[in-house]
C-alpha positions as CSV (number, residue, x, y, z in Angstrom):
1,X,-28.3,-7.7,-5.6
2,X,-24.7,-7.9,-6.5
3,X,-21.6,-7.7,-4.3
4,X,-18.2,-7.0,-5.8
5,X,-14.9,-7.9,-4.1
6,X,-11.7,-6.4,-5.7
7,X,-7.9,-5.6,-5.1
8,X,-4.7,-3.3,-4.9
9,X,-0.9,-4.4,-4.7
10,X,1.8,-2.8,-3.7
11,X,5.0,-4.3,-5.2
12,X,8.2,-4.0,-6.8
13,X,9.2,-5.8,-9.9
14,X,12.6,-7.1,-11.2
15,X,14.0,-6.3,-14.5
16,X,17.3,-6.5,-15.9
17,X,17.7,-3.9,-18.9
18,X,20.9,-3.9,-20.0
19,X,24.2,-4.9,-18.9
20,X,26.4,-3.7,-16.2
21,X,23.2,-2.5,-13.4
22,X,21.9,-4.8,-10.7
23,X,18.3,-4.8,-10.7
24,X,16.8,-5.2,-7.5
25,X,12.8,-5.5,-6.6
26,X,10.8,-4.0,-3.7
27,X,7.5,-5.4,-2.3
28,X,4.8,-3.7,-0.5
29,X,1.5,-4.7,-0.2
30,X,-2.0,-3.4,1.0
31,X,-4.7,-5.5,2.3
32,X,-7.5,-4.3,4.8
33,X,-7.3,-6.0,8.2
34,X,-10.9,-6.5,9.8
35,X,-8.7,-6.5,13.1
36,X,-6.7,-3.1,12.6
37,X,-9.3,-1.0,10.3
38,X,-7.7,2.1,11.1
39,X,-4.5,1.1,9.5
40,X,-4.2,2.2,6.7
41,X,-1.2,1.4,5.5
42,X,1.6,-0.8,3.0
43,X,3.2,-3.7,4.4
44,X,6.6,-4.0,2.8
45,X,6.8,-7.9,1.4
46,X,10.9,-7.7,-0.3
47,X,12.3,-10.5,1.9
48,X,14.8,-9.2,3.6
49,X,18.8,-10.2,2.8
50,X,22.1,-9.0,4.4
51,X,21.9,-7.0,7.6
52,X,18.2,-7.6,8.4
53,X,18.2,-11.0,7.8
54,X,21.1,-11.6,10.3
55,X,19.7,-9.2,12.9
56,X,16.1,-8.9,12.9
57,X,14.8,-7.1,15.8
58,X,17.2,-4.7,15.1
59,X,15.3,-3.8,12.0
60,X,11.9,-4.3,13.6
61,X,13.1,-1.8,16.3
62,X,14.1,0.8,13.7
63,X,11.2,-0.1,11.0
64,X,14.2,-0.8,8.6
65,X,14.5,-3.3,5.9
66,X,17.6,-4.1,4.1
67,X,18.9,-5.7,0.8
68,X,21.9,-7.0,0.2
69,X,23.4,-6.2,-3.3
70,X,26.7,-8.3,-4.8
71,X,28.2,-5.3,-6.4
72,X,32.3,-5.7,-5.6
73,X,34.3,-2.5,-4.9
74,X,38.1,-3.4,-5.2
75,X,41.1,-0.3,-4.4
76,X,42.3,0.7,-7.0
77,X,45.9,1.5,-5.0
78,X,47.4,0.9,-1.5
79,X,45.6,2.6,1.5
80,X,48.5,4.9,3.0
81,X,48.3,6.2,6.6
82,X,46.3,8.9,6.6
83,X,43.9,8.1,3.4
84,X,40.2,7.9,4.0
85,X,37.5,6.0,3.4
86,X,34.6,7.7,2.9
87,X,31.2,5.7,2.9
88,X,28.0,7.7,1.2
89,X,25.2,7.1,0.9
90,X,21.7,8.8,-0.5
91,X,19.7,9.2,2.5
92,X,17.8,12.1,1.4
93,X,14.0,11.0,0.6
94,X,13.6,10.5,-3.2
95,X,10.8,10.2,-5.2
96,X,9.4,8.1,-8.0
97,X,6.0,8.1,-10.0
98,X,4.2,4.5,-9.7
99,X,1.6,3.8,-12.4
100,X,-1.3,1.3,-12.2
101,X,-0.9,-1.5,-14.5
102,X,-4.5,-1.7,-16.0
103,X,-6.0,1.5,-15.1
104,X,-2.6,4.0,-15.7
105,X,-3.3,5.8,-12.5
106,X,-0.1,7.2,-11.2
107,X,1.1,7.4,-7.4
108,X,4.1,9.2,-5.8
109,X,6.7,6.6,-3.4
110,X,9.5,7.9,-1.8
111,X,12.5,5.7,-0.5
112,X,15.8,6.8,1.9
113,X,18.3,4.4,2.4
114,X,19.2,4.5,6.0
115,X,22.0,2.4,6.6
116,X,25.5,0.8,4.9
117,X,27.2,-2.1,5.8
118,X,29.6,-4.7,3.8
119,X,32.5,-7.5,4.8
120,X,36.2,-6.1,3.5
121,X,38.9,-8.4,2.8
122,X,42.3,-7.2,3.5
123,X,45.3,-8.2,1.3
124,X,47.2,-9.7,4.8
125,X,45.6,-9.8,8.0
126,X,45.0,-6.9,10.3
127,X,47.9,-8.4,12.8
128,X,50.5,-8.4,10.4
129,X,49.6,-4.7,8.4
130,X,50.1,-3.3,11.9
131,X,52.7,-5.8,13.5
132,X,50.8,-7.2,16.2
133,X,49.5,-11.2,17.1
134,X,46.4,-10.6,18.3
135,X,43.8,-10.6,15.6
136,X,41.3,-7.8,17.2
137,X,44.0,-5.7,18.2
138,X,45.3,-5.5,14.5
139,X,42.0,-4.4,13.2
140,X,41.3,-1.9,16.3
141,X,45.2,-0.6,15.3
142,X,44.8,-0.4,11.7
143,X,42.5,2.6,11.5
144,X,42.7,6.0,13.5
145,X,39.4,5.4,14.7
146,X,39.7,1.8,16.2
147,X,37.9,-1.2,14.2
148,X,34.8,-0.8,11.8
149,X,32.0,-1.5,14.4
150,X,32.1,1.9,15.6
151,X,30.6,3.8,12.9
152,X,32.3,7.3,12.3
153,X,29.9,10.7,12.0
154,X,27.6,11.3,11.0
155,X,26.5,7.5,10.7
156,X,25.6,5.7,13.9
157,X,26.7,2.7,15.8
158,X,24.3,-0.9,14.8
159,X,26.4,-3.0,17.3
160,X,27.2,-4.9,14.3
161,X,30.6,-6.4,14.0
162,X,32.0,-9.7,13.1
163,X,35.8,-10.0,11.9
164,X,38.4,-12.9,11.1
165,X,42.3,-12.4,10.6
166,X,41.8,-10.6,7.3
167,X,38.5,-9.5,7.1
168,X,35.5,-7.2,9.0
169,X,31.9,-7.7,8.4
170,X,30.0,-4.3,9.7
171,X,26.6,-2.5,9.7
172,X,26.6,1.6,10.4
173,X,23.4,3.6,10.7
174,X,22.6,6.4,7.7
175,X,20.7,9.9,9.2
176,X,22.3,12.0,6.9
177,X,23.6,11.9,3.0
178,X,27.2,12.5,4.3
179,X,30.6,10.7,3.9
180,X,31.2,8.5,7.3
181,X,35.2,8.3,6.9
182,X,37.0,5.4,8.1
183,X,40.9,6.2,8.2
184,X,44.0,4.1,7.6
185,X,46.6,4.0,10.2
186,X,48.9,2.1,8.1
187,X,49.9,0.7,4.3
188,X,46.9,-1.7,3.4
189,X,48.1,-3.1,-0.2
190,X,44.7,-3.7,-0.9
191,X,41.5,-4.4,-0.1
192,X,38.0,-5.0,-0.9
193,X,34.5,-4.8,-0.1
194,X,32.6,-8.1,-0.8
195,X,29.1,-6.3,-1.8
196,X,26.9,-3.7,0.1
197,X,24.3,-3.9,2.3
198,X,21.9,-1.3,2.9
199,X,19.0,-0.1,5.1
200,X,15.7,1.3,3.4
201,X,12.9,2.9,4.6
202,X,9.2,3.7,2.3
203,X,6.2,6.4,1.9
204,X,3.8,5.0,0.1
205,X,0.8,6.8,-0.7
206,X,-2.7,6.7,1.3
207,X,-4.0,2.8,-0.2
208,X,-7.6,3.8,0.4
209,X,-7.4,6.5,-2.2
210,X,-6.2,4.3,-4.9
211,X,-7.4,1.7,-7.3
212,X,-7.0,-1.9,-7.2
213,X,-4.3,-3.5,-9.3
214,X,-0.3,-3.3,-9.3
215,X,0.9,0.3,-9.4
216,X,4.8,-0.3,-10.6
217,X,8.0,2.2,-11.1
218,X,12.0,2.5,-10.8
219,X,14.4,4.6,-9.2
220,X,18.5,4.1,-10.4
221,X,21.6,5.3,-8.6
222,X,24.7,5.5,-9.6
223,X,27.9,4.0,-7.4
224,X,30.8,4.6,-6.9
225,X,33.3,7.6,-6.6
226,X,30.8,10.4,-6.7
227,X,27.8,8.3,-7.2
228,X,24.9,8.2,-4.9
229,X,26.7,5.1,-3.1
230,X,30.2,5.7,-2.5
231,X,33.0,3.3,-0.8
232,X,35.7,5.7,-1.0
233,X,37.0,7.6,-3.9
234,X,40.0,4.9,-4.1
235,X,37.1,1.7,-4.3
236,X,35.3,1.2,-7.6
237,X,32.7,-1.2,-8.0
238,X,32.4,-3.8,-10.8
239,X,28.8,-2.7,-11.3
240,X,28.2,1.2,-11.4
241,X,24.3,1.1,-11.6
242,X,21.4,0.2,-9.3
243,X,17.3,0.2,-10.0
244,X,15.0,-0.8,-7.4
245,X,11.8,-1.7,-9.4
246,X,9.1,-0.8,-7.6
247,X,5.7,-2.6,-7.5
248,X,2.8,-1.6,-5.3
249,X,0.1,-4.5,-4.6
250,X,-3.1,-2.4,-3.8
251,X,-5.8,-5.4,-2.9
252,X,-9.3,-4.4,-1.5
253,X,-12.2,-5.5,-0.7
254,X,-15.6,-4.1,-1.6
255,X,-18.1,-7.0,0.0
256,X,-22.0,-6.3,0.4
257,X,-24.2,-9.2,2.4
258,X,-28.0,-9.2,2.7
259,X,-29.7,-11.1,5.8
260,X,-31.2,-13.8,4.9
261,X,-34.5,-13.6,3.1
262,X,-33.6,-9.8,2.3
263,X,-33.7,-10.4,-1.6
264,X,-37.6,-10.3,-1.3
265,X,-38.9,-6.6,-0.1
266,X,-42.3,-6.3,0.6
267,X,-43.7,-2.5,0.5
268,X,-46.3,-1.9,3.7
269,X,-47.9,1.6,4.9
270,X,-46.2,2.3,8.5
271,X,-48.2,0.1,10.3
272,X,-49.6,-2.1,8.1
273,X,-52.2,-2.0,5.9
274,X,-55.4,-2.2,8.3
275,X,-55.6,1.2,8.4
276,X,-56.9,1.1,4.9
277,X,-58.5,-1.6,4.8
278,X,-60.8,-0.4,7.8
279,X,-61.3,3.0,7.3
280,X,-60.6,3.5,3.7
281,X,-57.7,6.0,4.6
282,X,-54.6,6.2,2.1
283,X,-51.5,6.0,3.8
284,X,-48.8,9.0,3.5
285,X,-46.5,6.2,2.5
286,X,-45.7,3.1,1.5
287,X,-41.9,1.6,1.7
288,X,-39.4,-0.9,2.8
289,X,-36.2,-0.7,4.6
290,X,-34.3,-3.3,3.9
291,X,-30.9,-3.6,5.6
292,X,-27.5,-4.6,4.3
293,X,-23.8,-5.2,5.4
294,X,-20.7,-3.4,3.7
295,X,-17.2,-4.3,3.8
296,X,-15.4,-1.4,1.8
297,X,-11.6,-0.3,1.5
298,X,-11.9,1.9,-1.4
299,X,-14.0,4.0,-3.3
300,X,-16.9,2.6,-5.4
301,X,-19.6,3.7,-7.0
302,X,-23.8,2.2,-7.1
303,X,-26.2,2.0,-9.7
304,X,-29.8,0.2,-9.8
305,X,-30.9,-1.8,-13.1
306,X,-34.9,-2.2,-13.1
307,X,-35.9,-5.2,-14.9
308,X,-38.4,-2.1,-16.5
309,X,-37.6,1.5,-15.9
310,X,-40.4,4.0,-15.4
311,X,-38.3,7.0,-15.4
312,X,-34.4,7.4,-14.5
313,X,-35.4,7.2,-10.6
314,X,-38.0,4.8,-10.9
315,X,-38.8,1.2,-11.7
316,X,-41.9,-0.5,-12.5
317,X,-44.1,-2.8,-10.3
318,X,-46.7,-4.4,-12.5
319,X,-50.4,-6.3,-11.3
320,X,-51.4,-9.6,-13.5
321,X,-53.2,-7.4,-16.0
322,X,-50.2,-5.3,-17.1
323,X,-51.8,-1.9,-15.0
324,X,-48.1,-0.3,-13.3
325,X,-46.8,1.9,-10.5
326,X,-43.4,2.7,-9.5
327,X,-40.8,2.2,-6.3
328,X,-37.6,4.8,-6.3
329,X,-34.7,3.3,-4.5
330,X,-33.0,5.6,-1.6
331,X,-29.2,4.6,0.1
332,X,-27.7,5.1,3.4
333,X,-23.9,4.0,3.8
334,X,-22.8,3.8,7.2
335,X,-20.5,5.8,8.8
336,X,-16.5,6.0,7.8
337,X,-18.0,6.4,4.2
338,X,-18.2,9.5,2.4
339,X,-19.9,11.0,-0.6
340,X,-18.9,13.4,-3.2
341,X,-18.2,16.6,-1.1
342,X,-17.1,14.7,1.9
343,X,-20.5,14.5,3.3
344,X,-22.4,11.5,5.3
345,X,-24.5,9.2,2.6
346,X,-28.2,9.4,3.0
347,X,-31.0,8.8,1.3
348,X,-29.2,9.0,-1.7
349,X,-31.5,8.2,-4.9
350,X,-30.2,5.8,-7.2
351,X,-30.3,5.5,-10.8
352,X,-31.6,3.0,-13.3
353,X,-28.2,2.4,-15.4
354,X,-26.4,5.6,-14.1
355,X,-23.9,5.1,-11.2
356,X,-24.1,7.4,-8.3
357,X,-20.5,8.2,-6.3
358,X,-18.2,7.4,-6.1
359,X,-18.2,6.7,-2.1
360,X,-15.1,6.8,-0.5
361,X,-14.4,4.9,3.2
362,X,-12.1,6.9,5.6
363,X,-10.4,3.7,6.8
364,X,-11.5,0.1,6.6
365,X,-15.5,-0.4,6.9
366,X,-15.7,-4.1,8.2
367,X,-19.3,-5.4,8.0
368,X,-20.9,-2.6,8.6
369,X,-24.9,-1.5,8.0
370,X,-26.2,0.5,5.2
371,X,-29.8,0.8,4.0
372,X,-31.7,0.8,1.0
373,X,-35.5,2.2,1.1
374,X,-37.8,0.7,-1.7
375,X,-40.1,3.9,-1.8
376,X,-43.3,4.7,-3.5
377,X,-43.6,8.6,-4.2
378,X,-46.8,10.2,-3.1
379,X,-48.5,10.9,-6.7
380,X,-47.8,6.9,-6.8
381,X,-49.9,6.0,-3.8
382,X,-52.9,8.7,-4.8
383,X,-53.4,7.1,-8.4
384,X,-52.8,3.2,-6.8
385,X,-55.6,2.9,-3.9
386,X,-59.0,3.1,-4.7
387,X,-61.8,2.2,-2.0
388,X,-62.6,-1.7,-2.6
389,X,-60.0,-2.6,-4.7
390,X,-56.9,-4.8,-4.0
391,X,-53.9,-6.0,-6.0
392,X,-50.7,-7.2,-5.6
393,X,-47.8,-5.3,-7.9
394,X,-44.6,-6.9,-8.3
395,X,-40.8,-6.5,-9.9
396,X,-37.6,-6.7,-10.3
397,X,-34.7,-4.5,-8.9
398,X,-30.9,-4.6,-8.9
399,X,-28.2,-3.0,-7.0
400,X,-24.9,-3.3,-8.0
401,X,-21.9,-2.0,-6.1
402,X,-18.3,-1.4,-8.2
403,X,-15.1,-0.6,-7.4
404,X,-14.1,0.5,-10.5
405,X,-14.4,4.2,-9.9
């Protein structure tokens, strides 16, 4: 009997096609946990840089993750009082088709980005632009809306802020795919941003319904003035495109354990065979249960191989002198794992080189107990037992278990 393990990744790969784009890659990965079977779910693996990486639990809080990106977006004039910097970005959800490496399976992700931040560098410090000597009051005075920790609408405050005499490190919160505009109190001869960060949050499809392997795709945006990531319509970037290469890791397990001894199954009448042999009486039946553990995150499919077939549901026993009889071979899955229709497997027959299925778990099925039930069919027993005669038939059965449905 054979037991198959195999595996499905969530990820996101990094290519760099041409010039002038920054290419950044996205991680998410699916493994069943014995201790959470219920969850059934990616786990995003893209280490995290810029804002999350300097403020964890914030992130953990808000299930965000956050990349930063060294794209440069310089002014392309002076600020004057009264211009405005308006910060974009796409925070609708947006989707992309992921397709399965081997099998060419395709998957639908969608991805928001739910949060902006950068560091800007001022041409002169914040004091002197607004004629003050204290460095927090200059950058509180030089925009109508005090400094650039307080996130204008409709973003939201992070409680992010970190500032020296010319520059302002900040983090705002995304909801909506609206400009959040910072304006200038005063002439700012220039300025800068020194790369973005930004917040992202994932749907991933359900893993159980897909296939193992690495299901991969890419979603571009534009920046700049009236791009999908805007600074302000006075700051343009020095790189105007952005792919996140997306690469789904899908890796489950399909695991089946006998008890020990269970590769030998011995057929009996219920309750033995004295009834026979005492009274001459043929049994209704003659069978074996035999047992067996599963471990299955995604759908997979059965089939028996007989080392001789008798018909397509049947495989041969034989006696020393070549005389034969035949055992079908019925399957109970536990429950968690469906059949085709949806319905509970059992007693399902198998089939000598023909796979039955596929079966498809619900959630993660950790070590749980199926049954197979080595069966003679009635006609069997009738031409097998004759009064005073006894033999021993033997053979060869195996079960195999796939995952690639």
């Amino acid at each position: 009997m054979k037991g198959f393990a195999y595996g499905l990744g969530l990820l996101a790969a990094l290519s760099m096609p041409a010039a002038e784009a920054v290419n950044q890659e996205i991680k998410a990965l699916f493994q069943p946990d014995p201790s959470q079977p219920n969850r059934n779910v990616f786990i995003n693996k893209t280490p995290n840089s810029g804002y999350c990486a300097s403020y964890p639990r914030e992130c953990a809080d808000n299930n965000m993750f956050s990349i930063h990106v060294p794209v440069r977006f310089d002014s392309t004039r002076a600020l004057m009082p009264g211009d405005g910097l308006g910060l974009k970005v796409p925070a609708n959800w947006r989707q992309l088709t992921v397709t399965n490496r081997d099998t060419q399976e395709t998957e639908t992700v969608e991805v928001r980005i739910i949060g902006i931040g950068s560091s800007f560098f001022l041409s002169d410090t914040a004091a002197n632009l607004v004629g003050v000597s204290n460095i927090l009051e200059g950058h509180q005075k030089l925009w109508t809306s005090s400094s650039w920790v307080y996130a204008p609408s409709p973003c939201q405050y992070s409680g992010v802020g970190a500032y020296t005499p010319a520059t302002y490190k900040f983090f705002w919160k995304a909801p909506v795919e609206a400009p959040c505009i910072k304006v200038a109190a005063y002439r700012i001869p220039s300025m800068y941003f020194n790369g973005i960060d930004f917040a992202y949050e994932l749907r991933t499809p359900n893993p159980l319904g897909m296939s193992s392997g690495l299901y991969s795709g890419s979603l571009s945006y534009h920046l700049g003035p009236g791009g999908d990531f805007q600074m302000g319509t006075m700051m343009v970037p020095d790189d105007n495109n952005l792919t996140l290469d997306f690469v789904l890791d899908v890796q489950h397990t399909l695991k089946v354990d006998l008890p020990p001894g269970g590769n030998k199954v011995i057929l009996e009448p219920e309750g033995g065979w004295r009834q026979w042999i005492d009274s001459g009486r043929k049994p209704s039946r003659i069978y074996r249960d035999q047992p067996f553990y599963i471990s299955a995150s995604s759908r997979f499919k059965v089939m028996m191989e007989c080392a001789e077939s008798f018909t397509s549901t049947e495989c041969n026993l034989r006696n020393a002198s070549a005389s034969r009889t035949a055992v079908e071979v019925n399957m109970s899955l536990p429950p968690g794992i469906t059949g085709p229709g949806g319905a509970g497997v059992k007693d399902v027959k198998l089939r000598h080189k023909q796979w039955v299925g596929p079966f498809q778990p619900g959630h993660y099925v950790d070590r749980k107990q199926g049954n197979l039930r080595f069966e003679m069919a009635k006609h069997r027993i009738e031409a097998l037992l004759k009064p005073g005669v006894s033999d021993t038939y033997s053979g060869h059965v195996t079960v195999i278990w796939d995952s690639e449905v």
